[in-house]
mmCIF file as gemmi writes it, N, C-alpha and C atoms, coordinates in Angstrom:
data_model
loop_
_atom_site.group_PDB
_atom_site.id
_atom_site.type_symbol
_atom_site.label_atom_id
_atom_site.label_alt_id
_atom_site.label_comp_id
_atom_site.label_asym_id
_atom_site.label_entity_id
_atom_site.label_seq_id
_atom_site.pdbx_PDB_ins_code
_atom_site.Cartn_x
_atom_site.Cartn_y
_atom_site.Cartn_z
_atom_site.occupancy
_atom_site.B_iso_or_equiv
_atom_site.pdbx_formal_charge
_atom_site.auth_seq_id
_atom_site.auth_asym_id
_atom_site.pdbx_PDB_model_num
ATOM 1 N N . UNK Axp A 1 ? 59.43 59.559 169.613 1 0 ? 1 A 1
ATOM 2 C CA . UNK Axp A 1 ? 60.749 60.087 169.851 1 0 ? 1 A 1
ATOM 3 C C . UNK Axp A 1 ? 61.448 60.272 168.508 1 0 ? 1 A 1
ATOM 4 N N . UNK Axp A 2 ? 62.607 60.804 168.651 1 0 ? 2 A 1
ATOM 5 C CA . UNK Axp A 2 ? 63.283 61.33 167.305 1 0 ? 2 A 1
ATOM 6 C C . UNK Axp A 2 ? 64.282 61.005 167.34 1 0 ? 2 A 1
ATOM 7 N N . UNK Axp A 3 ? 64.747 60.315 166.626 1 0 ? 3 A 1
ATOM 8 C CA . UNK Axp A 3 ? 66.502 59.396 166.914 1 0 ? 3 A 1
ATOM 9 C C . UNK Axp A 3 ? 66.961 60.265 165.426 1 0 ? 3 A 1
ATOM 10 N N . UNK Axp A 4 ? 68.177 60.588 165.856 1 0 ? 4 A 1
ATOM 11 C CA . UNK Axp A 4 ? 69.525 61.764 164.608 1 0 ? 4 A 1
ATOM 12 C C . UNK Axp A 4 ? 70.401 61.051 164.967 1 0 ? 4 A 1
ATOM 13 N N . UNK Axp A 5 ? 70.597 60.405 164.041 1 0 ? 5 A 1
ATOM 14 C CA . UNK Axp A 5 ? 71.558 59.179 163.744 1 0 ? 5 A 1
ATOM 15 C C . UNK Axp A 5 ? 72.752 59.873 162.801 1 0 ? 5 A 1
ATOM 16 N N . UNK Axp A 6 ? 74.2 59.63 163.675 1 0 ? 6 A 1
ATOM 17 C CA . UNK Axp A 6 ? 74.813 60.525 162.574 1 0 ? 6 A 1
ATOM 18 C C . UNK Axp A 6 ? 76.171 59.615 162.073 1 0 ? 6 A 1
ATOM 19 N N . UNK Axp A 7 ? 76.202 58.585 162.46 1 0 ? 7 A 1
ATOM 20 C CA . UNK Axp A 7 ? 78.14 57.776 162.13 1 0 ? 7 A 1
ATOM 21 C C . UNK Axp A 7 ? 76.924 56.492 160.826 1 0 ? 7 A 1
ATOM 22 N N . UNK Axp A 8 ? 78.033 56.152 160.089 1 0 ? 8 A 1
ATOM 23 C CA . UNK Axp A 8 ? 77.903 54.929 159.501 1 0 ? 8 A 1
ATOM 24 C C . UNK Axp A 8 ? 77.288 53.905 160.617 1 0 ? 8 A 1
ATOM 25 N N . UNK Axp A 9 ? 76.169 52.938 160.009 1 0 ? 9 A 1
ATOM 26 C CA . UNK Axp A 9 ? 76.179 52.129 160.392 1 0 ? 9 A 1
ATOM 27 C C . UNK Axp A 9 ? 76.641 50.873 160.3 1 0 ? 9 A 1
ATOM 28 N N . UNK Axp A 10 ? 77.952 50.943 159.526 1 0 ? 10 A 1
ATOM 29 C CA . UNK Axp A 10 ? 79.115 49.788 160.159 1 0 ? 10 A 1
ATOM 30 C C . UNK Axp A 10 ? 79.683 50.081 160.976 1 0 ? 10 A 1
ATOM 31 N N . UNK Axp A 11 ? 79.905 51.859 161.773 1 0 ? 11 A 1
ATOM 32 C CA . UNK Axp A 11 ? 80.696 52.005 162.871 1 0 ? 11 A 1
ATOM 33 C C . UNK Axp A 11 ? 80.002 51.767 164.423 1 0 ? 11 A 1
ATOM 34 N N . UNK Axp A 12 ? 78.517 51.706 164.405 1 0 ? 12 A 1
ATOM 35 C CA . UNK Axp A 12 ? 78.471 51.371 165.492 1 0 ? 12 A 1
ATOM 36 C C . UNK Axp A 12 ? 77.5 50.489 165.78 1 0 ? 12 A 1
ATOM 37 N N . UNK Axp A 13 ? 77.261 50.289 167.008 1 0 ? 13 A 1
ATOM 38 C CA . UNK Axp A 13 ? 76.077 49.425 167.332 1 0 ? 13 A 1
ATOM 39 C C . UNK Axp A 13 ? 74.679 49.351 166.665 1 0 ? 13 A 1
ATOM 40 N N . UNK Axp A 14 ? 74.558 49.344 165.825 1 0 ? 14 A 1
ATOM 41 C CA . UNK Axp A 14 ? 73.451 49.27 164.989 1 0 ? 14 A 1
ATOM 42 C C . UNK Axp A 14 ? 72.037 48.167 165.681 1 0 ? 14 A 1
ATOM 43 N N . UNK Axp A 15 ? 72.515 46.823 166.318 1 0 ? 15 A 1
ATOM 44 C CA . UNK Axp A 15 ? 71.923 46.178 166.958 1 0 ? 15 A 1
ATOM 45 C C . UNK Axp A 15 ? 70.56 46.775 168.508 1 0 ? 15 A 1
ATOM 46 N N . UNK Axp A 16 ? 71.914 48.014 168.665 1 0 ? 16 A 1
ATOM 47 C CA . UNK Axp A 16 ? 71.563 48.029 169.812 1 0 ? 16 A 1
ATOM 48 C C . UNK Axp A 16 ? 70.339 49.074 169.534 1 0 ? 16 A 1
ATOM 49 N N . UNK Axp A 17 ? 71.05 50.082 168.435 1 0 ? 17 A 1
ATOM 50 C CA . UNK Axp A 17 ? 70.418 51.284 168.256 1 0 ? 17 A 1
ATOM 51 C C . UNK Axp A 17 ? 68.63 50.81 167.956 1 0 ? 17 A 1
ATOM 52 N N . UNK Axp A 18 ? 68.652 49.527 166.96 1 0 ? 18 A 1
ATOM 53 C CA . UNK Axp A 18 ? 67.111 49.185 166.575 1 0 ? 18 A 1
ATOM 54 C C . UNK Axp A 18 ? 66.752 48.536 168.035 1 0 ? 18 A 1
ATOM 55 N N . UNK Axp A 19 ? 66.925 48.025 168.362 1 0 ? 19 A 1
ATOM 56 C CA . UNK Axp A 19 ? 66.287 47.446 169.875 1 0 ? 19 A 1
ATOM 57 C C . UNK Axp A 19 ? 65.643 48.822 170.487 1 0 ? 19 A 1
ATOM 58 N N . UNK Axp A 20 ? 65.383 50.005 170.492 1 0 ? 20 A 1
ATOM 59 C CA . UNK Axp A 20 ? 65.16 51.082 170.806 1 0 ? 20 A 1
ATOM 60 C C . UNK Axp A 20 ? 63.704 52.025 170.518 1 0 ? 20 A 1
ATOM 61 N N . UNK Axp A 21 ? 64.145 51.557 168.709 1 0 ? 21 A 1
ATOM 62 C CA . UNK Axp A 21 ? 63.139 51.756 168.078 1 0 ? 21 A 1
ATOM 63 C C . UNK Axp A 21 ? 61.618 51.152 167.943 1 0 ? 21 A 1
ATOM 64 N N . UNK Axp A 22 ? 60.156 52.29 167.885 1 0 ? 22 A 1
ATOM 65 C CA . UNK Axp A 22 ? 58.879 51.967 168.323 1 0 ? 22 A 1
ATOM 66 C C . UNK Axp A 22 ? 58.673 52.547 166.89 1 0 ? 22 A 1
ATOM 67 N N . UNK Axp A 23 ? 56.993 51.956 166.423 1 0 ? 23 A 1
ATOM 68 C CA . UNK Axp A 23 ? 56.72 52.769 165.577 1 0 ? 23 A 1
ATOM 69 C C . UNK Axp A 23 ? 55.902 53.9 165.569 1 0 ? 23 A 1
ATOM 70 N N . UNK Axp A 24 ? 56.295 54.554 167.262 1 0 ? 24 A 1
ATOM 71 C CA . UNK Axp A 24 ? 55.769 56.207 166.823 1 0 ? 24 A 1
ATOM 72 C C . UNK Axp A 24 ? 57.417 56.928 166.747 1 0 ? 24 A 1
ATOM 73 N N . UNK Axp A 25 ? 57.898 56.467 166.696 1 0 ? 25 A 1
ATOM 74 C CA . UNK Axp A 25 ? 59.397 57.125 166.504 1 0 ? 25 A 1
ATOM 75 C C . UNK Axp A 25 ? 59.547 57.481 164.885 1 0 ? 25 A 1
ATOM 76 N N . UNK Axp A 26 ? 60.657 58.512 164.833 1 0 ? 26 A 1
ATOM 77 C CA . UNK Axp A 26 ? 60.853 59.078 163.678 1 0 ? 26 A 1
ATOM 78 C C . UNK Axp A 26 ? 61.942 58.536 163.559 1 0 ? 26 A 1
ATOM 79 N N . UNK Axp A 27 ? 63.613 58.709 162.504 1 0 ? 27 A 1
ATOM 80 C CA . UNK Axp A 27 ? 64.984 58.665 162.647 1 0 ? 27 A 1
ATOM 81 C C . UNK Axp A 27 ? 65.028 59.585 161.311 1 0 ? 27 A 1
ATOM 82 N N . UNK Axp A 28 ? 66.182 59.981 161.782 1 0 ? 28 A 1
ATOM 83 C CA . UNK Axp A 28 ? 66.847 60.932 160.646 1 0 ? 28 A 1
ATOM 84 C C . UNK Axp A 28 ? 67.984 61.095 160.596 1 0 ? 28 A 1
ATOM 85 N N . UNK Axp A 29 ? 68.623 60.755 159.691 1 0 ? 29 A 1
ATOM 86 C CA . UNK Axp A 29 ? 69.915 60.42 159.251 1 0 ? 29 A 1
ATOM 87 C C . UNK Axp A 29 ? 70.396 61.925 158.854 1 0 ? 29 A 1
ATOM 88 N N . UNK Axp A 30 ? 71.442 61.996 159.328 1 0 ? 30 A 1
ATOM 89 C CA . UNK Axp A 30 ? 72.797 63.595 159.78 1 0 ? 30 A 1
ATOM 90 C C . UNK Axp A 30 ? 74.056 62.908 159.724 1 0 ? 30 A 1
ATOM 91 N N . UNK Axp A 31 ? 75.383 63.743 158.757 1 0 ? 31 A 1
ATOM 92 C CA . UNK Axp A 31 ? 76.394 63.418 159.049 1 0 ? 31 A 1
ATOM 93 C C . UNK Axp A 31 ? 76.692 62.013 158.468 1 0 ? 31 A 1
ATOM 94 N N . UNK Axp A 32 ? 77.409 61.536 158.737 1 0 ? 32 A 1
ATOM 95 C CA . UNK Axp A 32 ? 77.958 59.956 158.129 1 0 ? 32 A 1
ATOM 96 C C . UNK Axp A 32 ? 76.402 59.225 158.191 1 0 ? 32 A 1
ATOM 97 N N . UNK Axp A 33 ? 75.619 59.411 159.096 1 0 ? 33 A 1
ATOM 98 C CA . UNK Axp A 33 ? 74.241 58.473 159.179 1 0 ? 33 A 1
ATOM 99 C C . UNK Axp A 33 ? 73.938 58.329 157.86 1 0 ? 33 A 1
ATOM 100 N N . UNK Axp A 34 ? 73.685 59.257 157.058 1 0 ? 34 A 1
ATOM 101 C CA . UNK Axp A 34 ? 73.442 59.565 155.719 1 0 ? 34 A 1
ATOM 102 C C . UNK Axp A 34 ? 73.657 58.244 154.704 1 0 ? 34 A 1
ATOM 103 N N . UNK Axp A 35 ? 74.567 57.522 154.824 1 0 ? 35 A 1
ATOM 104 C CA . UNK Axp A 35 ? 74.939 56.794 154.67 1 0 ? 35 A 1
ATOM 105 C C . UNK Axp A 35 ? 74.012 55.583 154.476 1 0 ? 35 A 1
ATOM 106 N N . UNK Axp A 36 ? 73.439 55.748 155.434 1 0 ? 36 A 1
ATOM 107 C CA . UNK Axp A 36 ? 72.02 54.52 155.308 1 0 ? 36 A 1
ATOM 108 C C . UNK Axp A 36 ? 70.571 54.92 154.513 1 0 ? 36 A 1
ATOM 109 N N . UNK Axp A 37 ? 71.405 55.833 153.588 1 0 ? 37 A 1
ATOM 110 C CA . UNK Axp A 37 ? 70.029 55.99 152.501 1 0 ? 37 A 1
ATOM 111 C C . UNK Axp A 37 ? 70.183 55.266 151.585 1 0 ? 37 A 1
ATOM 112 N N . UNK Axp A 38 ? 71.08 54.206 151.487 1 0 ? 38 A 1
ATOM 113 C CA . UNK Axp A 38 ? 71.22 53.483 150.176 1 0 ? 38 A 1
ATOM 114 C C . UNK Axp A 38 ? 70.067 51.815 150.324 1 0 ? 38 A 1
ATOM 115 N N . UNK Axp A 39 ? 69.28 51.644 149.496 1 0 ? 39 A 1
ATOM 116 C CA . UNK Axp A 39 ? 68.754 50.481 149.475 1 0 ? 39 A 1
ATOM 117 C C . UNK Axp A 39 ? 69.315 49.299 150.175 1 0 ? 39 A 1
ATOM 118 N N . UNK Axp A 40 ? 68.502 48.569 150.603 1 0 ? 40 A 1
ATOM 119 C CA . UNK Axp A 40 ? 69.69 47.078 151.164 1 0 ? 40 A 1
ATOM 120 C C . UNK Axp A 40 ? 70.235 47.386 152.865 1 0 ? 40 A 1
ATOM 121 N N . UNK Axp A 41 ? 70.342 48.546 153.516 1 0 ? 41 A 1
ATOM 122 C CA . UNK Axp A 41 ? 71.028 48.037 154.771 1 0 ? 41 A 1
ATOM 123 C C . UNK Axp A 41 ? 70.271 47.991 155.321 1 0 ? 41 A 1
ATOM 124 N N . UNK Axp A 42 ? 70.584 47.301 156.477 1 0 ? 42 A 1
ATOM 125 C CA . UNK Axp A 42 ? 69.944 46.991 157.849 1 0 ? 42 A 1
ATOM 126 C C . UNK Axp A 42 ? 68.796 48.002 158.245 1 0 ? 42 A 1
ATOM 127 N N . UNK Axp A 43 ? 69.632 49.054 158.654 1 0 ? 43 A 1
ATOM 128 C CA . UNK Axp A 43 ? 68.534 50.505 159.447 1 0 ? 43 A 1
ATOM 129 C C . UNK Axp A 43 ? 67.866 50.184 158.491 1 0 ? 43 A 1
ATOM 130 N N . UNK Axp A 44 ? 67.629 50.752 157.39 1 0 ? 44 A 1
ATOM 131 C CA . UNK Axp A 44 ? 66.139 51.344 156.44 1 0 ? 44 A 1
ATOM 132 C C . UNK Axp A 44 ? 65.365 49.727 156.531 1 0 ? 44 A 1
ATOM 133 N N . UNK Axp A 45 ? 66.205 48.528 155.786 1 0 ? 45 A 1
ATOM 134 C CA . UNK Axp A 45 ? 65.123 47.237 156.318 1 0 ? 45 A 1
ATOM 135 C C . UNK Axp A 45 ? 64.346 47.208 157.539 1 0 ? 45 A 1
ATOM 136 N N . UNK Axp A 46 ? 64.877 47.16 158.997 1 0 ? 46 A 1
ATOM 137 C CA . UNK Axp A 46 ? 64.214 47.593 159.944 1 0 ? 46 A 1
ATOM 138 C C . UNK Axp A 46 ? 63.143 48.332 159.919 1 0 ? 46 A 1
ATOM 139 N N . UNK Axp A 47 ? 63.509 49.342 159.711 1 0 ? 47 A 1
ATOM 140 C CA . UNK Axp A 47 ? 62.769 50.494 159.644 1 0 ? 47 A 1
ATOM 141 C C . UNK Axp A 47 ? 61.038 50.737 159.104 1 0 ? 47 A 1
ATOM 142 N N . UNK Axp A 48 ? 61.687 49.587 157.762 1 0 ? 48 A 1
ATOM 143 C CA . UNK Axp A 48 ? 60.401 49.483 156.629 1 0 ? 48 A 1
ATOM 144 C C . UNK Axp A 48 ? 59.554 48.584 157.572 1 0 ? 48 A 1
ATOM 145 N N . UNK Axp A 49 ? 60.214 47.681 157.803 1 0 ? 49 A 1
ATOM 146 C CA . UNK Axp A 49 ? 59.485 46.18 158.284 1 0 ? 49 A 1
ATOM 147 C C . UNK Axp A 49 ? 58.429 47.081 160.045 1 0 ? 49 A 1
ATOM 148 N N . UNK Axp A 50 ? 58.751 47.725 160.301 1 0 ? 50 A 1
ATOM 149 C CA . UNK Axp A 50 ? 58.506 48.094 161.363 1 0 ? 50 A 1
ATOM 150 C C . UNK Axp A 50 ? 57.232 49.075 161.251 1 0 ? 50 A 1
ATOM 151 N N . UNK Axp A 51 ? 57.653 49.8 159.5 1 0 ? 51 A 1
ATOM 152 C CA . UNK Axp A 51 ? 56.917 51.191 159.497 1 0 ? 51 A 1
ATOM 153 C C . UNK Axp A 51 ? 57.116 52.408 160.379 1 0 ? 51 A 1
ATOM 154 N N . UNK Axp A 52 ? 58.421 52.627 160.625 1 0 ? 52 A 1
ATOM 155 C CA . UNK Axp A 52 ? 59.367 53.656 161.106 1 0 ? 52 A 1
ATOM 156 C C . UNK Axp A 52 ? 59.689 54.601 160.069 1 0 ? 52 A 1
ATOM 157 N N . UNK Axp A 53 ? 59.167 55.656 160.45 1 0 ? 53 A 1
ATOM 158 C CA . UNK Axp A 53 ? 59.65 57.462 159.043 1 0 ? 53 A 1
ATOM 159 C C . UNK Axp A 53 ? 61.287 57.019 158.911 1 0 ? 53 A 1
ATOM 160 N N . UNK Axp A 54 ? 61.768 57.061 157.904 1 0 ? 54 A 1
ATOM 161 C CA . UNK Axp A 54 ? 63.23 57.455 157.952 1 0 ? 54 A 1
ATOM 162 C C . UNK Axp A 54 ? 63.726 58.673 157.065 1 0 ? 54 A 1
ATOM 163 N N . UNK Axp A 55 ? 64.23 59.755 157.54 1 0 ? 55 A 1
ATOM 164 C CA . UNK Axp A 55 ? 64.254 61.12 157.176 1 0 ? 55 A 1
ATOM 165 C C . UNK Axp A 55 ? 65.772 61.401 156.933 1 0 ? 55 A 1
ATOM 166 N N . UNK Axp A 56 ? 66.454 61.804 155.772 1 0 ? 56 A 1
ATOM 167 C CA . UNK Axp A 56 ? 67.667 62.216 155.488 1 0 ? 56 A 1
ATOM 168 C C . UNK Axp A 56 ? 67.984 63.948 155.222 1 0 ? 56 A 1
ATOM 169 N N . UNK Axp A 57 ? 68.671 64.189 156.27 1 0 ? 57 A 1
ATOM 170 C CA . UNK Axp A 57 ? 69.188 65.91 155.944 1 0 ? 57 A 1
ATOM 171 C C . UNK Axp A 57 ? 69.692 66.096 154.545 1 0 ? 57 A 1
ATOM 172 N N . UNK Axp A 58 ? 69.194 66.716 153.674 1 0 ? 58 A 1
ATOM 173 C CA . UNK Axp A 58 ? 69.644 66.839 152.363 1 0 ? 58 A 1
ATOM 174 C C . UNK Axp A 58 ? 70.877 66.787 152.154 1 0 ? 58 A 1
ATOM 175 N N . UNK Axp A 59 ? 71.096 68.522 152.698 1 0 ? 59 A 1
ATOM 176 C CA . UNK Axp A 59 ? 72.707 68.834 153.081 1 0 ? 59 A 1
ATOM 177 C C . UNK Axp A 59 ? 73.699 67.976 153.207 1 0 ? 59 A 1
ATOM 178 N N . UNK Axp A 60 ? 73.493 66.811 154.087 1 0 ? 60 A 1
ATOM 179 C CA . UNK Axp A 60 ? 75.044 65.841 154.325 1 0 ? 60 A 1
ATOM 180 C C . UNK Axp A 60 ? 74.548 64.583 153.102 1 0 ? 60 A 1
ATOM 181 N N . UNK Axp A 61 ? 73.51 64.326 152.375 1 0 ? 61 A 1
ATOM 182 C CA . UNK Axp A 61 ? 73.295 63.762 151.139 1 0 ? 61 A 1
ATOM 183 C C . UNK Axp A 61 ? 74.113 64.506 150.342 1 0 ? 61 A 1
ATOM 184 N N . UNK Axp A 62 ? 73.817 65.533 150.232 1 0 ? 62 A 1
ATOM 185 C CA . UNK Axp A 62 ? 74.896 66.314 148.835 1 0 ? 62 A 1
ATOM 186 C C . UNK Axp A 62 ? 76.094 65.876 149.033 1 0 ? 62 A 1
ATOM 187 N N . UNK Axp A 63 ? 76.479 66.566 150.299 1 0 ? 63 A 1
ATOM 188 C CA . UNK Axp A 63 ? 78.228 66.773 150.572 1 0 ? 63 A 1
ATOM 189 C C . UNK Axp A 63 ? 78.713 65.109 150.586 1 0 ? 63 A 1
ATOM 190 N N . UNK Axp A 64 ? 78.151 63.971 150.672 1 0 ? 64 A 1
ATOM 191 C CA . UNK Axp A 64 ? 78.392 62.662 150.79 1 0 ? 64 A 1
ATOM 192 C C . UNK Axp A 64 ? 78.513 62.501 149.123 1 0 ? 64 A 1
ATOM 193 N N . UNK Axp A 65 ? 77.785 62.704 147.948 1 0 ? 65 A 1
ATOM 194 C CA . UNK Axp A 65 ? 77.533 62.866 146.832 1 0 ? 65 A 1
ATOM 195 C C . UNK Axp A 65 ? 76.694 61.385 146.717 1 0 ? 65 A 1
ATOM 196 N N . UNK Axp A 66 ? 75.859 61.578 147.231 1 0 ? 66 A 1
ATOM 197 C CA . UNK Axp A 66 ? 74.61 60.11 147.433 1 0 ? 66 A 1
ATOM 198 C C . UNK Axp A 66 ? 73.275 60.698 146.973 1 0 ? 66 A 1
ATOM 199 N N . UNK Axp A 67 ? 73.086 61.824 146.387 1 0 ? 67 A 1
ATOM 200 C CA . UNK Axp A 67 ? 71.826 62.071 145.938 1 0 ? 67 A 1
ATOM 201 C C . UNK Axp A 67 ? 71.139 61.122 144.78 1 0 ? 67 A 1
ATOM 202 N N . UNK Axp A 68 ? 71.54 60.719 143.965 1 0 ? 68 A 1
ATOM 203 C CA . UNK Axp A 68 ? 71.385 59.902 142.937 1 0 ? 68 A 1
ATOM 204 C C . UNK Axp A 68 ? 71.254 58.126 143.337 1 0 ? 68 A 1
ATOM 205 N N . UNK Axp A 69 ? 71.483 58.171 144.477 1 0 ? 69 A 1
ATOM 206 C CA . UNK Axp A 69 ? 71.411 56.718 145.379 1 0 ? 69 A 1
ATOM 207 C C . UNK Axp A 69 ? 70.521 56.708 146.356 1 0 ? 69 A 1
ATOM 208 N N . UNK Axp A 70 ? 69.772 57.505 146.467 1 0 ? 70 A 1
ATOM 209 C CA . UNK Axp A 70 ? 69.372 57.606 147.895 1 0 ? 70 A 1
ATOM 210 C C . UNK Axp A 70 ? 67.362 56.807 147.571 1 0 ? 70 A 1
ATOM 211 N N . UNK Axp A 71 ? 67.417 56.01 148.37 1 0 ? 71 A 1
ATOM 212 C CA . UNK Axp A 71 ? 66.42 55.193 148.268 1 0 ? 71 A 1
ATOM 213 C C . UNK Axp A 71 ? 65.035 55.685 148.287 1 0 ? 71 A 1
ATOM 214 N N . UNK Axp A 72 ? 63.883 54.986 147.464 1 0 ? 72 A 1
ATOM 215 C CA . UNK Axp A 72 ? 62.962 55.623 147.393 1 0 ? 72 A 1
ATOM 216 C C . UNK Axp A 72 ? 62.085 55.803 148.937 1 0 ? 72 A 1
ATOM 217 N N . UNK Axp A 73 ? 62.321 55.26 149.479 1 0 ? 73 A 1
ATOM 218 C CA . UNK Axp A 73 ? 61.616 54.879 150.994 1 0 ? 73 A 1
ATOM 219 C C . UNK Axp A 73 ? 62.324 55.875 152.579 1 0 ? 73 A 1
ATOM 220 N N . UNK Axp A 74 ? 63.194 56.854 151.595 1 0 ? 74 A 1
ATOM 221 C CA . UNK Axp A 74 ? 63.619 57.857 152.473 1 0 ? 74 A 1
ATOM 222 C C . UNK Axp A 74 ? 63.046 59.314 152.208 1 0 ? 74 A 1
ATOM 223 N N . UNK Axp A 75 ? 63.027 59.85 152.968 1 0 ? 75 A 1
ATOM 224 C CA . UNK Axp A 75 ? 62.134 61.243 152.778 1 0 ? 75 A 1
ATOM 225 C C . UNK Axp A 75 ? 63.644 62.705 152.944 1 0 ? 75 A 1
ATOM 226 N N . UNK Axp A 76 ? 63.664 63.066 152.145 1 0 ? 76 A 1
ATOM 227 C CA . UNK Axp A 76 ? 64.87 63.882 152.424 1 0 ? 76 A 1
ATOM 228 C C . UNK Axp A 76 ? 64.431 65.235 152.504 1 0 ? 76 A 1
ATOM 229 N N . UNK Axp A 77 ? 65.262 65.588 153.718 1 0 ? 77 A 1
ATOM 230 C CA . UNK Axp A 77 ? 64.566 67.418 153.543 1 0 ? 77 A 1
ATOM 231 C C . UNK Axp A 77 ? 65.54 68.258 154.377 1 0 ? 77 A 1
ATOM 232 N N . UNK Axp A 78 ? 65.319 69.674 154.673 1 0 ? 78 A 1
ATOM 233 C CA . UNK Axp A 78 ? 66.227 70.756 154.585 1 0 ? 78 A 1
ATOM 234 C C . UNK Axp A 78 ? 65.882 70.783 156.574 1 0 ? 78 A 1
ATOM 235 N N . UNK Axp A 79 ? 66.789 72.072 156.575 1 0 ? 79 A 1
ATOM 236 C CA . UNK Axp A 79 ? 66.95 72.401 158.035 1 0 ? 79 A 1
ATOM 237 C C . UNK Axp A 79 ? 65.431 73.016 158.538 1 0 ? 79 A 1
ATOM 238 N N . UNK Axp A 80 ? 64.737 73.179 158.024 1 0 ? 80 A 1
ATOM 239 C CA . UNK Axp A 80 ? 63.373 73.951 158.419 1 0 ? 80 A 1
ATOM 240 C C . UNK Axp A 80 ? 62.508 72.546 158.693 1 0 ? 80 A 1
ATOM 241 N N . UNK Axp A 81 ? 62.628 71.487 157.781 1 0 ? 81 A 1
ATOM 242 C CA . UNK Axp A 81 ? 61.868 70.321 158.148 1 0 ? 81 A 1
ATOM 243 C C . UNK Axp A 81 ? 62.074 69.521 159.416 1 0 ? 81 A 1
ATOM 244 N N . UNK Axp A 82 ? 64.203 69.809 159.908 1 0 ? 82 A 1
ATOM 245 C CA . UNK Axp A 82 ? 64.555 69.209 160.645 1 0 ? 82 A 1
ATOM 246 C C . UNK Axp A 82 ? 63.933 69.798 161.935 1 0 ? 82 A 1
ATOM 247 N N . UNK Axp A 83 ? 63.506 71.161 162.088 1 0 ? 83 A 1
ATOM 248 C CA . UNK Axp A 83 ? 62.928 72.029 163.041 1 0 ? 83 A 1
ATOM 249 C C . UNK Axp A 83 ? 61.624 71.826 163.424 1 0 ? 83 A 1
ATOM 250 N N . UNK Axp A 84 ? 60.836 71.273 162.106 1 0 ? 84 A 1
ATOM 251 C CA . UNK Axp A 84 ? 59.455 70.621 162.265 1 0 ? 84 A 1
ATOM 252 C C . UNK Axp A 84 ? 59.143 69.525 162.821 1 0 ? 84 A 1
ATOM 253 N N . UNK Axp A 85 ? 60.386 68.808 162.932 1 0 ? 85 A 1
ATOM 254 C CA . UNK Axp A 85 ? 60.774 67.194 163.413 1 0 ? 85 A 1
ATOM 255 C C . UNK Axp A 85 ? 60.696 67.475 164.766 1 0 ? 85 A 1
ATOM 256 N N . UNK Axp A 86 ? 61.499 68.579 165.451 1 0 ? 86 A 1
ATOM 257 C CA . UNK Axp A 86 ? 61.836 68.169 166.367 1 0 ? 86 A 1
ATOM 258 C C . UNK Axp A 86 ? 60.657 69.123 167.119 1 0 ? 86 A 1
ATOM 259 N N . UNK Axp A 87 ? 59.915 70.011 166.857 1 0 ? 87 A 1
ATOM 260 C CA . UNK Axp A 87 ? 58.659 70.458 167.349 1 0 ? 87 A 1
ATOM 261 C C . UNK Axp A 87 ? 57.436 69.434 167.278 1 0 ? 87 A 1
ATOM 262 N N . UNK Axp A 88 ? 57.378 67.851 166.647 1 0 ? 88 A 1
ATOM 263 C CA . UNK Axp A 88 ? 56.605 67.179 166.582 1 0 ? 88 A 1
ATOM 264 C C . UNK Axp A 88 ? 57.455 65.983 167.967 1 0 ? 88 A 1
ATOM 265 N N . UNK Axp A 89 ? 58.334 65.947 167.788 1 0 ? 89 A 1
ATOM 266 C CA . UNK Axp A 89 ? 59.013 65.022 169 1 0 ? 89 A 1
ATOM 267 C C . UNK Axp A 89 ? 59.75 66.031 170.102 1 0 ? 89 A 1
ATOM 268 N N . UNK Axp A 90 ? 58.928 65.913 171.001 1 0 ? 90 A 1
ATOM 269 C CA . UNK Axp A 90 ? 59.362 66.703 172.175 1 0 ? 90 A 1
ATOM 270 C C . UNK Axp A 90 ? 60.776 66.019 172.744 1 0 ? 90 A 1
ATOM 271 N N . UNK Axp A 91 ? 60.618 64.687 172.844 1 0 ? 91 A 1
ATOM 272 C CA . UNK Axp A 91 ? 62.081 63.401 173.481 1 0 ? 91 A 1
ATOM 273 C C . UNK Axp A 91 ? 62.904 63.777 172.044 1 0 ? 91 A 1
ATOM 274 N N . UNK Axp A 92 ? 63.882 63.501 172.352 1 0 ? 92 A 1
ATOM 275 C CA . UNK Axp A 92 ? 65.011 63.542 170.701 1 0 ? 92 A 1
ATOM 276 C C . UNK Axp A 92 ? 65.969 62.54 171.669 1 0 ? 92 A 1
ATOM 277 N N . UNK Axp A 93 ? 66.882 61.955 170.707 1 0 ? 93 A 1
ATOM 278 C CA . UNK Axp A 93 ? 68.101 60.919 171.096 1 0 ? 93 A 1
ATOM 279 C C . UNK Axp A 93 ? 68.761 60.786 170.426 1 0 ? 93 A 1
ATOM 280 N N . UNK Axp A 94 ? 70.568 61.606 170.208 1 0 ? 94 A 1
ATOM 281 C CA . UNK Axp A 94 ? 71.194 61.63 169.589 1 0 ? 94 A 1
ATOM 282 C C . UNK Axp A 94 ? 71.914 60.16 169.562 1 0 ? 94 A 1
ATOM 283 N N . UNK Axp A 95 ? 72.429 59.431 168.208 1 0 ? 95 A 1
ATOM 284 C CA . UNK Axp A 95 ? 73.103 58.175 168.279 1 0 ? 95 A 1
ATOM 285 C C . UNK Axp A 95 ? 74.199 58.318 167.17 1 0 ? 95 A 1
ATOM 286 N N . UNK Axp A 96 ? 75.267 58.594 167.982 1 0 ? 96 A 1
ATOM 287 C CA . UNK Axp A 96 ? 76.634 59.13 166.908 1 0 ? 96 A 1
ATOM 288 C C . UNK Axp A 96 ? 77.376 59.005 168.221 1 0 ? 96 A 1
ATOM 289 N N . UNK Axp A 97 ? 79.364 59.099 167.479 1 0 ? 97 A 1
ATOM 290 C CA . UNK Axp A 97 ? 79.778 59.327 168.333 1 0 ? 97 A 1
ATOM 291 C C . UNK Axp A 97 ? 80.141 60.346 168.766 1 0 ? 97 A 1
């Protein structure tokens, strides 16, 4: 499945959101999600420990101005990749508000 994660994860349930997560799942951070490309939080720890893809939309990296922060263990890419994502995950699950 494909989780597009788009608010900070201090704004929401973050608990609930990893209880969810398998490791044939993808996530990709959109919008405030973006946010969790920085080393150290929760999501990407999870994520690693699990061996979960974690994928950042370039685009809301720029406009956030987090390119220069953005952790080595994230894969960042454009709207054509996000299209490839979601032709590889038929299920998708938006988690924003």
């Amino acid at each position: 499945m494909l989780y597009t994660y788009s608010v900070s994860i201090y704004q929401s349930d973050l608990e609930a959101f990893l209880s969810l997560l398998t490791k044939e799942d993808d996530v990709l951070l959109i919008q405030d999600g973006v946010l969790a490309v920085l080393d150290d939080n929760p999501l990407l720890k999870y994520c690693l420990q699990q061996q979960i893809s974690v994928y950042a939309l370039i685009d809301d990296v720029l406009a956030r101005g987090l390119k220069d922060q953005v952790s080595h263990h994230i894969k960042l890419i454009n709207y054509g990749d996000f299209v490839d994502l979601t032709v590889k995950h038929t299920q998708q699950i938006h988690w924003g508000a």
